[in-house]
N, C-alpha and C positions, 0 to 999 in steps of 0.2 A: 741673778744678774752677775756676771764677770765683769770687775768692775776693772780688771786686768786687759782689759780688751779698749782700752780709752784711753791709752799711753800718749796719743797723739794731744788728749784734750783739757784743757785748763779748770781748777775746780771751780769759776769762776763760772765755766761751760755748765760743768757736771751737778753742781751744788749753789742752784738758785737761791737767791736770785744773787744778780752781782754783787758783790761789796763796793759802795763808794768809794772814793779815795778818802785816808784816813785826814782826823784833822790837824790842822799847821803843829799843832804842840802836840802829837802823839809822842807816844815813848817809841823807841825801837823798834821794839816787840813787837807793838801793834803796826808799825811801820814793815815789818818782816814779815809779819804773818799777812798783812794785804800782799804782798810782792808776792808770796808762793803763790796766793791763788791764782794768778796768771802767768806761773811758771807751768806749762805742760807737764803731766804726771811723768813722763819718762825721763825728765829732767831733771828731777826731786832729788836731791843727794841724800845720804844716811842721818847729817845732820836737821837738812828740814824736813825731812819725815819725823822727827824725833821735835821741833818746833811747832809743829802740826797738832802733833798727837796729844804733846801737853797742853795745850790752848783747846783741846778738843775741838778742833777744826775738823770739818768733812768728815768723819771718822772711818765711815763705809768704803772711800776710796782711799784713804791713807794707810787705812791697819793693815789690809791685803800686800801693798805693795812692801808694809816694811817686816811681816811677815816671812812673805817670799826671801829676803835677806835674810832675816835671823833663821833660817831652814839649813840654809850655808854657812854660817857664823853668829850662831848665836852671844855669844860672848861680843858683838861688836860696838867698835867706839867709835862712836859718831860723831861724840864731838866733845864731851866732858871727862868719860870716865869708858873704861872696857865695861859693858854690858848696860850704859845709856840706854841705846833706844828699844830695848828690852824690857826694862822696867819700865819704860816709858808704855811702852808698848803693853803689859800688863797689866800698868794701873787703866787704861781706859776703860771707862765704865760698861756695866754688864750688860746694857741696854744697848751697845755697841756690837758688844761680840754675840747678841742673841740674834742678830740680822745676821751673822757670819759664822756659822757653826765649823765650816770646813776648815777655814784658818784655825780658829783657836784652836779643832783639837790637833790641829799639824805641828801649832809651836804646844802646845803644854804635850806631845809628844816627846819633841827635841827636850823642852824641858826638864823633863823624868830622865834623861841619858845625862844632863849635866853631871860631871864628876861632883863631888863635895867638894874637892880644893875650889874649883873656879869658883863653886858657888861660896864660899867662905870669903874669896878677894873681892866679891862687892862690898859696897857699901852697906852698913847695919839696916838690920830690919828686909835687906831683899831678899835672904831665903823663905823668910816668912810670905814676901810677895807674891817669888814663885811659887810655892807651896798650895796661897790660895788660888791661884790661876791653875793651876794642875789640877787642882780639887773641885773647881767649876769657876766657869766667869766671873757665876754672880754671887759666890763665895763673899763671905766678908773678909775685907784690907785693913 
């Protein structure tokens, strides 16, 4: 399934069943991650795809589209740091990217072309990250 093909549709739609509305004392978070889900996918900015992926929300519909991004700019900052939703994007678990073979091997493609400097300006411990996401999904992190 192309999950690229539902830009019009909410995960709310896509990813039964609905989520209630959260409760009176949520934290943010959880207050942000209900609001994406009835933001329509093609309206997703680089930062809540990257709030998405960490909460392991939807993952089938989320990783594709922020895939498709780091294709063009792997290195991008979403919203913390140059190369956020990257790593973000790498840590999601391997039970994730084993429904999605096409993406992963397109980013752990882009991956292998990373220079060693970019990869050096992350934060500690993310060469090792991408390293195991190159070496297979479900590689150990």
């Amino acid at each position: 399934m192309d999950h690229l093909l539902h830009l019009d549709r909410t995960l709310d739609e896509l990813d039964p069943p609905r989520w209630t509305a959260p409760a009176a004392d949520a934290t943010h978070l959880v207050r942000e991650v209900h609001r994406l889900r009835r933001v329509p996918l093609g309206e997703l900015r680089p930062a809540d795809l990257r709030t998405l992926i960490s909460q392991r929300v939807a993952l089938p519909y989320v990783l594709p589209l922020a895939v498709s991004l780091l294709l063009g700019e792997p290195l991008l900052d979403a919203y913390f740091y140059e190369g956020d939703l990257l790593l973000a994007t790498v840590e999601a678990p391997a039970s994730a990217w084993a429904v999605l073979p096409d993406p992963a091997a397109r980013l752990s493609a882009v991956i292998a072309t990373l220079p060693e400097q970019a990869i050096a300006g992350l934060p500690r411990g993310a060469a090792r990250q991408l390293t195991a996401f190159v070496e297979g999904p479900g590689s150990p992190r």
